[in-house]
N, C-alpha and C positions, 0 to 999 in steps of 0.2 A: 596477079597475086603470087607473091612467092611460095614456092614448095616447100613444107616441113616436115624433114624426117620422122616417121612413123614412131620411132625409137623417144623421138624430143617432146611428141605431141603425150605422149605414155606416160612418159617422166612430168609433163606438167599438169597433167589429170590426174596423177597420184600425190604430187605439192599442193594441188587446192582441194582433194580429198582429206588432205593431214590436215590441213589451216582449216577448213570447215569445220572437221573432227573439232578442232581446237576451240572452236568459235568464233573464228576469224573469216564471219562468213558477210562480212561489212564495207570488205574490198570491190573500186568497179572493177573493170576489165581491166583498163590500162592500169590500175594499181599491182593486180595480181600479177600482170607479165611483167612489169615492173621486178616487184619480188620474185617472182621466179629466177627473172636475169640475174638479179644479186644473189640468191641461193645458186644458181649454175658457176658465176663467179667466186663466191665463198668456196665450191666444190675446188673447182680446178686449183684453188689455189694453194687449199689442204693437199691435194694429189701432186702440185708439186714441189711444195713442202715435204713433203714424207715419202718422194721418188727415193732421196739418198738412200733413206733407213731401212724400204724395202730394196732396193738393191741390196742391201749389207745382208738382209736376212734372206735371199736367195743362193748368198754366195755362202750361207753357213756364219754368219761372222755376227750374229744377235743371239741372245740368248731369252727365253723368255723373262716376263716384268714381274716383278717380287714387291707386288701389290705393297704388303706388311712393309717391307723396306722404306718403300718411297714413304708412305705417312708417317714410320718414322722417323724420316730424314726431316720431313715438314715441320714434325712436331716440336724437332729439338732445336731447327732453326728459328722456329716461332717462340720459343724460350729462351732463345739465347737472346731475341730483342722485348723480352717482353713480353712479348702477346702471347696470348689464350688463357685458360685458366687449370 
């Protein structure tokens, strides 16, 4: 039987504490680890997706996000084709 990291066995006691929370208490076994691998997968992928952006913001070169801006910006692009009301 292979060894798993104390650290990994943590992290998926606390993924099938959320999903129970959730009601998502209808998975077997191999379903859960199943999901767990694709939430570990989704993780890394966001972390290295957004390596750049933090770099950028350790070296000083981000600024913080002006929440109000951005849905402004959504808003007027959603009127300029039309949508919303």
């Amino acid at each position: 039987m292979a060894t798993v990291p104390e650290n990994e066995v943590l992290a998926f006691y606390h993924f099938l504490g959320e999903r129970m929370n959730r009601g998502a208490s209808e998975m077997t076994v191999e379903e859960s680890v199943e999901a767990f691998r694709a939430y570990q997968r989704d993780i890394a992928s966001l972390r290295q997706h957004l390596a750049p952006s933090i770099e950028q913001a350790k070296r000083g070169e981000s600024k913080p996000l002006d929440a109000e801006a951005v849905i402004g910006r959504v808003y007027s692009r959603l009127a300029k084709e039309g949508i919303g009301g």
